[in-house]
ZABA-208800 format. One record per residue (C-alpha): residue number from 1; residue in three letters; z, y, x. Coordinates in steps of 0.1 Angstrom, whole numbers. Layout:
# residues N
@seq NUM, type ALA, up Z, north Y, east X;
...
//
This chain:
# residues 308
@seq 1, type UNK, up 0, north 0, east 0;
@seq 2, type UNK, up -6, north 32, east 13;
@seq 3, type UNK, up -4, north 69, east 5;
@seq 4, type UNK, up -37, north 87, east -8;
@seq 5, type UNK, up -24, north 124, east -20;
@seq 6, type UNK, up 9, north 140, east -33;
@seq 7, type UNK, up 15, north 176, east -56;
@seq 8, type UNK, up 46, north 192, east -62;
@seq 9, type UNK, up 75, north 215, east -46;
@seq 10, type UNK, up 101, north 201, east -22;
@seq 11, type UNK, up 125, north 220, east -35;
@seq 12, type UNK, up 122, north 204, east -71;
@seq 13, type UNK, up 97, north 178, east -75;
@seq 14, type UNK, up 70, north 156, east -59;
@seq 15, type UNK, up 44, north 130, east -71;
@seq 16, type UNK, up 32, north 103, east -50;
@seq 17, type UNK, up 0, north 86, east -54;
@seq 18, type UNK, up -6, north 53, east -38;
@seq 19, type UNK, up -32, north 31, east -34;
@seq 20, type UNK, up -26, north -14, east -35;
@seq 21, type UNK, up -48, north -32, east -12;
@seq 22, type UNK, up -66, north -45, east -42;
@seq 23, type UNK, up -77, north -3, east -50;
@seq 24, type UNK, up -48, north -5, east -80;
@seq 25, type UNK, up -30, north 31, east -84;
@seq 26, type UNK, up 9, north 41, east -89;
@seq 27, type UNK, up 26, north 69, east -89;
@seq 28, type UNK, up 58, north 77, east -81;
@seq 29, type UNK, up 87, north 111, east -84;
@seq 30, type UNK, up 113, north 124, east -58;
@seq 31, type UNK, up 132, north 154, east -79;
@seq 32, type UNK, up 161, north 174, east -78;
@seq 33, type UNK, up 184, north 189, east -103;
@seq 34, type UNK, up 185, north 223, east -100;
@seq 35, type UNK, up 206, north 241, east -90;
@seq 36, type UNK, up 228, north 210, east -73;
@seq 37, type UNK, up 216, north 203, east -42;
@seq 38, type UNK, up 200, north 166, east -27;
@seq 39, type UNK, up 233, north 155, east -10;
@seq 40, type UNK, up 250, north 162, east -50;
@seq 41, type UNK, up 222, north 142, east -66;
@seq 42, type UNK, up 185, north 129, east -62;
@seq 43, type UNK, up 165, north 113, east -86;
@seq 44, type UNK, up 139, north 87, east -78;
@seq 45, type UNK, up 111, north 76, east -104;
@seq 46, type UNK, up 91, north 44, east -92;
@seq 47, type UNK, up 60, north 27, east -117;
@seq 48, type UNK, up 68, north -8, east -130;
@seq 49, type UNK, up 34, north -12, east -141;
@seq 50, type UNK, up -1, north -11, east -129;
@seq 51, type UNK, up -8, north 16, east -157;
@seq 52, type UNK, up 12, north 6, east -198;
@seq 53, type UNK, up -3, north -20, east -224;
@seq 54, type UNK, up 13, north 5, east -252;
@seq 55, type UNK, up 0, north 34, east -255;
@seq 56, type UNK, up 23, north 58, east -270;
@seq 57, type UNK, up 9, north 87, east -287;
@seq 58, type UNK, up 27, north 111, east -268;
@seq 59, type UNK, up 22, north 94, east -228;
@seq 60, type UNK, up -6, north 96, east -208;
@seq 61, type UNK, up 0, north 59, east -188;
@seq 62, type UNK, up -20, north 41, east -209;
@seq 63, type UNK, up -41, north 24, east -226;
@seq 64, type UNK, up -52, north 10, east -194;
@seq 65, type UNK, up -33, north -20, east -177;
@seq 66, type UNK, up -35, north -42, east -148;
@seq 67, type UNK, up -8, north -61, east -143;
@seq 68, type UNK, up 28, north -61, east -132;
@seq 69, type UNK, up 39, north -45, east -97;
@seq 70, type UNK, up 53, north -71, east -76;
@seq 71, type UNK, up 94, north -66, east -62;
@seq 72, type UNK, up 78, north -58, east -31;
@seq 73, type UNK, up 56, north -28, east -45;
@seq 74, type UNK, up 88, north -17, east -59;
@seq 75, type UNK, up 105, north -14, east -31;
@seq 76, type UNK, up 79, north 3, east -10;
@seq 77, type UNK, up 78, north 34, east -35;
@seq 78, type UNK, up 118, north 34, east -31;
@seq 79, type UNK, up 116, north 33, east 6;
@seq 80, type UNK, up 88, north 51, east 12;
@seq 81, type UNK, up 107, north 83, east -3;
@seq 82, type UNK, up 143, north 73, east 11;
@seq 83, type UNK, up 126, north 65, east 47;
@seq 84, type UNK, up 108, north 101, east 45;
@seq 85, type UNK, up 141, north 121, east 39;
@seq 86, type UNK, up 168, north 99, east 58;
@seq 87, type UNK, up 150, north 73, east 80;
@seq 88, type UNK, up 176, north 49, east 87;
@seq 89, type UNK, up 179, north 32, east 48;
@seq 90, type UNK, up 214, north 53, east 44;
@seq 91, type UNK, up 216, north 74, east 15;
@seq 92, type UNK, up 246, north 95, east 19;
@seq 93, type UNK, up 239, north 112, east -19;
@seq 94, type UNK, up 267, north 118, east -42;
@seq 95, type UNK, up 243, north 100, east -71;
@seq 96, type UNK, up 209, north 86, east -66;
@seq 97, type UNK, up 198, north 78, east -97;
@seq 98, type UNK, up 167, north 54, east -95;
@seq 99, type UNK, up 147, north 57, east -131;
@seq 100, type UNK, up 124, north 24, east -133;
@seq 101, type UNK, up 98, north 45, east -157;
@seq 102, type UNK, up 73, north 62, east -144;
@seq 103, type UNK, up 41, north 44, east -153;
@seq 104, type UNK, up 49, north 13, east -180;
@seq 105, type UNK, up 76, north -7, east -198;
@seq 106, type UNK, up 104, north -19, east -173;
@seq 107, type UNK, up 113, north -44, east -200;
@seq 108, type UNK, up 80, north -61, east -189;
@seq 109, type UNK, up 84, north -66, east -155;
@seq 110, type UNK, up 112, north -94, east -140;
@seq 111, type UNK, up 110, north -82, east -111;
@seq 112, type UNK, up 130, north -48, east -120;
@seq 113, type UNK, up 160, north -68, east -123;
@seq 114, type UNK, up 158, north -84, east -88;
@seq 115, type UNK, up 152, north -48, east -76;
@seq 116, type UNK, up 184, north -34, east -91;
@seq 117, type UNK, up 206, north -71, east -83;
@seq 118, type UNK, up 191, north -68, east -44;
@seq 119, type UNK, up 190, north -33, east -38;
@seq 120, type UNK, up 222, north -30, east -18;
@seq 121, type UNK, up 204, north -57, east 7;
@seq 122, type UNK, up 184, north -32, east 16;
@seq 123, type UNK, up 206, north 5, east 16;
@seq 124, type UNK, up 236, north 16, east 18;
@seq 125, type UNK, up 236, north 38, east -6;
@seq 126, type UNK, up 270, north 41, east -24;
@seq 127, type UNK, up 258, north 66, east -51;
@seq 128, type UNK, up 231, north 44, east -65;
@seq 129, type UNK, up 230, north 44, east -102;
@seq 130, type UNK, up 200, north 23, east -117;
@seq 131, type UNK, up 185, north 36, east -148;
@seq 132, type UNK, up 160, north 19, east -173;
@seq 133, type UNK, up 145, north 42, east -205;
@seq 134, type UNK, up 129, north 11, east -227;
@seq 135, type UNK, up 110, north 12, east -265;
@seq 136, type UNK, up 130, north -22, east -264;
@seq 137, type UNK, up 94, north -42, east -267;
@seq 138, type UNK, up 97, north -80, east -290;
@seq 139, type UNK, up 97, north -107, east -266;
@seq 140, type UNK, up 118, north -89, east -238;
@seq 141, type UNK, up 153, north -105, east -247;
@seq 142, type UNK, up 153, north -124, east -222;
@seq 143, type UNK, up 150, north -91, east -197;
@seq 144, type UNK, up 179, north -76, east -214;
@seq 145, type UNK, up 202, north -104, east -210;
@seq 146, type UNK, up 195, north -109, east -176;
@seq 147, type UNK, up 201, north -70, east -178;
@seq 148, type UNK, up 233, north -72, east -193;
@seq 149, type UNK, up 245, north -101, east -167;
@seq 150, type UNK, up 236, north -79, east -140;
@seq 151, type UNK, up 253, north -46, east -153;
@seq 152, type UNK, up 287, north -65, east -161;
@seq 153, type UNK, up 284, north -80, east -121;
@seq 154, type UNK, up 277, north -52, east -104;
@seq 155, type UNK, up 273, north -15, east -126;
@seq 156, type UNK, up 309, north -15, east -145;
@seq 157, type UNK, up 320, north 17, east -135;
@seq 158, type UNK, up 300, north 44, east -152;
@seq 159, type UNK, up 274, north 41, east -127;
@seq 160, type UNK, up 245, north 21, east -148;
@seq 161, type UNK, up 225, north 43, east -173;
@seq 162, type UNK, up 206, north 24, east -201;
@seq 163, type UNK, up 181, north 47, east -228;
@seq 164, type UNK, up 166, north 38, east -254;
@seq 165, type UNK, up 134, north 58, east -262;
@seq 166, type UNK, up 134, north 67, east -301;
@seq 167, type UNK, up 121, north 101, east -309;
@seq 168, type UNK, up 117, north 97, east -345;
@seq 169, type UNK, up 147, north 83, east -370;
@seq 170, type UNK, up 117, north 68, east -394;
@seq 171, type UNK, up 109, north 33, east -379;
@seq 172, type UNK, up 79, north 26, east -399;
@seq 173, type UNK, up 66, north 66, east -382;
@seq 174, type UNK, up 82, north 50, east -350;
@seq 175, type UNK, up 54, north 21, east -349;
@seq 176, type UNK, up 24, north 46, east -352;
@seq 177, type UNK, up 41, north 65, east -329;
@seq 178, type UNK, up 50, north 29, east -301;
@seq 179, type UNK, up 16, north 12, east -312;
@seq 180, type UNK, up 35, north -21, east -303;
@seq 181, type UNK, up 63, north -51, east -320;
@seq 182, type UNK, up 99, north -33, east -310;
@seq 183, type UNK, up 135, north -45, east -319;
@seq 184, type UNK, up 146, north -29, east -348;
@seq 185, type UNK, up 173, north 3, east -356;
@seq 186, type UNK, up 195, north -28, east -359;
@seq 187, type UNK, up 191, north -51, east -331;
@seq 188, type UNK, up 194, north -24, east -312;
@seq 189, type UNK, up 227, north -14, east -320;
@seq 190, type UNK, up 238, north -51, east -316;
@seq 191, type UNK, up 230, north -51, east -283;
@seq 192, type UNK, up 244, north -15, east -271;
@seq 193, type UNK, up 277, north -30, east -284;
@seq 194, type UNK, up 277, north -61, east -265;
@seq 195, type UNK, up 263, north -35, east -230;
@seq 196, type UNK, up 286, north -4, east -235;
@seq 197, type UNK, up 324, north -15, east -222;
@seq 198, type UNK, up 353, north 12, east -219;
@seq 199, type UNK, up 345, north 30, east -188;
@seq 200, type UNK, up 307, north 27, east -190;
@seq 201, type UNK, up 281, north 52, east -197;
@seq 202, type UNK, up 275, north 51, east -231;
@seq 203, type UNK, up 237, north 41, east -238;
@seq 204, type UNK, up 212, north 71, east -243;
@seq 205, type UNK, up 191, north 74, east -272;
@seq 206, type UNK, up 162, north 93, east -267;
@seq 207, type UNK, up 144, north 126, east -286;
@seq 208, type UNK, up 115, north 142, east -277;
@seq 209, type UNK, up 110, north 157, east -310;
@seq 210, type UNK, up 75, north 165, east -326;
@seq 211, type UNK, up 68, north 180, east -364;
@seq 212, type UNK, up 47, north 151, east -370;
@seq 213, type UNK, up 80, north 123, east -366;
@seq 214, type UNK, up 109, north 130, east -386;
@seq 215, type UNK, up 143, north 133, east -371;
@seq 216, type UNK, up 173, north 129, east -400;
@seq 217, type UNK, up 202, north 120, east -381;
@seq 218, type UNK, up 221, north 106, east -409;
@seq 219, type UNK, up 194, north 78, east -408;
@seq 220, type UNK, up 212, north 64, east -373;
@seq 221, type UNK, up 250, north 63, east -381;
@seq 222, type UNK, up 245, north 30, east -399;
@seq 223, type UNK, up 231, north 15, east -369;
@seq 224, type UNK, up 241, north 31, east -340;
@seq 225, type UNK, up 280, north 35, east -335;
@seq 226, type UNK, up 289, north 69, east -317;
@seq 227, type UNK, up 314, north 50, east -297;
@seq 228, type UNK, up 288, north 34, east -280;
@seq 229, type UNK, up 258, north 56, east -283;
@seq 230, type UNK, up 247, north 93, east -273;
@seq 231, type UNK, up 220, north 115, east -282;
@seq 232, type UNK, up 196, north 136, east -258;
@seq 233, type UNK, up 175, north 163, east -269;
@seq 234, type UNK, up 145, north 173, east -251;
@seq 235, type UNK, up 113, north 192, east -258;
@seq 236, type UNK, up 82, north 172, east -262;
@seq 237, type UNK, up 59, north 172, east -228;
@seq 238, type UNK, up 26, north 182, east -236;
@seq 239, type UNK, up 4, north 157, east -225;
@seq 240, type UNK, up -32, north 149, east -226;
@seq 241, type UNK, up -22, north 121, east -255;
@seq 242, type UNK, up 0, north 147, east -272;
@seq 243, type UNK, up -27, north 173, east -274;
@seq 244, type UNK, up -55, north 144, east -284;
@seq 245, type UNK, up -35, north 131, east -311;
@seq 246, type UNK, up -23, north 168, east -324;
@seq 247, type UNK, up 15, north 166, east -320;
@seq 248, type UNK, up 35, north 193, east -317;
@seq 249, type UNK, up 74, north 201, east -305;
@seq 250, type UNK, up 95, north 207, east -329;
@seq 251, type UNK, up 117, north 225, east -307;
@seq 252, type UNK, up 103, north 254, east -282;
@seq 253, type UNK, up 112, north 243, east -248;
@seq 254, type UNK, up 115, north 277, east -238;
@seq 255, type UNK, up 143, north 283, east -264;
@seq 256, type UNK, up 177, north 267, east -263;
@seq 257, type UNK, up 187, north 279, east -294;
@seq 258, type UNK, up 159, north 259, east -314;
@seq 259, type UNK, up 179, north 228, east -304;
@seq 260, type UNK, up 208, north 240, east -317;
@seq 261, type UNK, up 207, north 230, east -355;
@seq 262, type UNK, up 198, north 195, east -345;
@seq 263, type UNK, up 223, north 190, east -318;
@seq 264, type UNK, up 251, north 203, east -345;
@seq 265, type UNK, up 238, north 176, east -368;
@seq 266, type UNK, up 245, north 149, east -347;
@seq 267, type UNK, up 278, north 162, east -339;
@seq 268, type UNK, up 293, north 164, east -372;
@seq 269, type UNK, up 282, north 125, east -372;
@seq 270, type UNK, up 306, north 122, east -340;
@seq 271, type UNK, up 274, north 118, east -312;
@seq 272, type UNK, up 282, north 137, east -279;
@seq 273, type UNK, up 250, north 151, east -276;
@seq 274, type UNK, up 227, north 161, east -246;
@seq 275, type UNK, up 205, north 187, east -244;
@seq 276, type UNK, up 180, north 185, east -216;
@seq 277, type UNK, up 152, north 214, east -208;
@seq 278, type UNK, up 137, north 205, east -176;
@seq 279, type UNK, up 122, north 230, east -153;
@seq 280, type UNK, up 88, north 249, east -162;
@seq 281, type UNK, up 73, north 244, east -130;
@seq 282, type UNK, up 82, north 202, east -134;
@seq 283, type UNK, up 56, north 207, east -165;
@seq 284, type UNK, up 30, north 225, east -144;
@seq 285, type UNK, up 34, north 198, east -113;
@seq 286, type UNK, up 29, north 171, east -140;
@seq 287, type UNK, up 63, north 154, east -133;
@seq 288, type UNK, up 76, north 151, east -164;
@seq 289, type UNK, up 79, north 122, east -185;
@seq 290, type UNK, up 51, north 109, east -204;
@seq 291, type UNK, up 29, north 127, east -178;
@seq 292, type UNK, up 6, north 106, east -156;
@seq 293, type UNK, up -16, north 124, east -129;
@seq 294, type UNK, up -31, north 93, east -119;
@seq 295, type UNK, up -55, north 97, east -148;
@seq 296, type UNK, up -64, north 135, east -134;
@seq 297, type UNK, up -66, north 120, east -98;
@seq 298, type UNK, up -91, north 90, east -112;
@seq 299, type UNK, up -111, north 120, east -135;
@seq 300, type UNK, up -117, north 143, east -101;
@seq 301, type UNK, up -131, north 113, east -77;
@seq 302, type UNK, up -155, north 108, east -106;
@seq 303, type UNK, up -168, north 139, east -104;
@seq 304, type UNK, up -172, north 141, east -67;
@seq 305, type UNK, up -187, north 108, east -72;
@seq 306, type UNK, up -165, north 87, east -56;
@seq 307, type UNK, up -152, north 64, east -82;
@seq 308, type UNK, up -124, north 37, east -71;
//
């Protein structure tokens, strides 16, 4: 694998693009926090996926798919970006947070887990919290109980973060908008239950919302317990899928206060709530979620004619 371009500021974000041997392409984030600095926290976003089989209407890293990356390619991304700031595998970072969702599902891909289970093999990095933002696909049980075996071994001290992506509180709208078979509202909950243990974080679940998915918070309570669950809030990217498909935020993400009728909403249900408005420029260098600049990469070599 090797690197073929990068974009972005080294003070708050950077893409990677890398090329397999086979001419596959992944991408992969380095950010920051603003205003804490690296040594306080750094977040690390590696692709699970050769690209995603489903095809949200609001990311860019499908339709196309090729496969699943191997543990190996994991790892390269992570050390390629820990190598290039420390050099010697030692991470001395408050919290490095390692997000497995850049491009695809992680639920899809095995080889996550051994990632997150084998990681300390590889750095000594005492501030590593693991982090995996799933749709919850059908067929992926056996993922989240290895999952949930792992996180009771080795993550049972607030350092794991698990997030489910939701966005809209109508689960029939929820299947236009995750065109694939999911676990439902209620299996869901079932599961955050058995994961979230006194001292853990409790389990994220996810809002990016548009005018065209409802969000009526009332519709959760019956399935998602507060004493295990939290909310985030956080404007809707806007994407090259979000602009084909016509969706639009339902929250300015220029305007805190827009959040703020939601975000009382679920409070009076009992949800701590999290509000989450990254940085402009992270929009404008494409590192945002749902965001893919592979498919902008692959567009340009077209038109210089140099197709890979």
């Amino acid at each position: 694998m090797k690197i073929i371009t990068s974009t972005g500021k080294e003070d708050l974000a950077v893409i990677y693009i890398a090329e397999t041997a086979g001419g596959n392409l992944i991408e992969f984030v380095e950010s920051l926090q603003n205003p804490k600095p690296r040594s306080e926290k750094w977040i690390l976003t590696v692709s699970t996926l050769y690209g995603c089989p489903v095809d949200c209407t609001i990311c860019d890293a499908g339709p196309y798919y090729l496969g699943r990356i191997s543990k190996e390619g994991i790892f390269w991304q992570i050390n390629y970006m820990i190598n290039k700031r420390y050099g010697d595998s030692i991470v001395p970072v408050k919290q490095l947070k390692v997000h497995f969702t850049r491009m695809g599902e992680p639920a899809f891909n095995m080889n996550v887990l051994e990632v997150i289970e084998e990681f300390d093999l590889y750095f000594k990095a005492p501030g590593f919290m693991p982090s995996i933002s799933s749709i919850a696909p059908n067929g992926s049980d056996k993922f989240f109980e290895e999952l949930l075996r792992i996180k009771r071994a080795k993550f049972n001290r607030g350092n794991f973060q698990l997030q489910f992506s939701i966005h809209t509180t109508d689960e029939t709208k929820r299947d236009e908008l995750i065109p694939v078979k999911k676990w439902t509202f209620e299996k869901m909950g079932k599961y955050g239950e058995r994961f979230h243990k006194s001292g853990d974080r409790k389990i994220t679940l996810s809002f990016a919302p548009s005018n065209e998915y409802p969000v009526v918070p009332e519709k959760l309570k019956d399935f998602f317990d507060p004493e295990h669950f939290l909310i985030k809030l956080t404007p809707l990217n806007i994407t090259n899928s979000t602009i084909k498909n016509r969706l639009s935020s339902m929250i300015n993400p220029l305007d805190r206060n827009e959040f703020l009728q939601l975000e009382s909403d679920f409070r009076k249900l009992g949800y701590d709530v999290i509000v989450s408005i990254g940085d402009y420029e992270e929009n404008k260098i494409g590192s945002t979620c749902g965001q893919n600049i592979v498919t902008q990469y692959k567009a340009s070599e077209e038109v210089d004619g140099n197709m890979i």
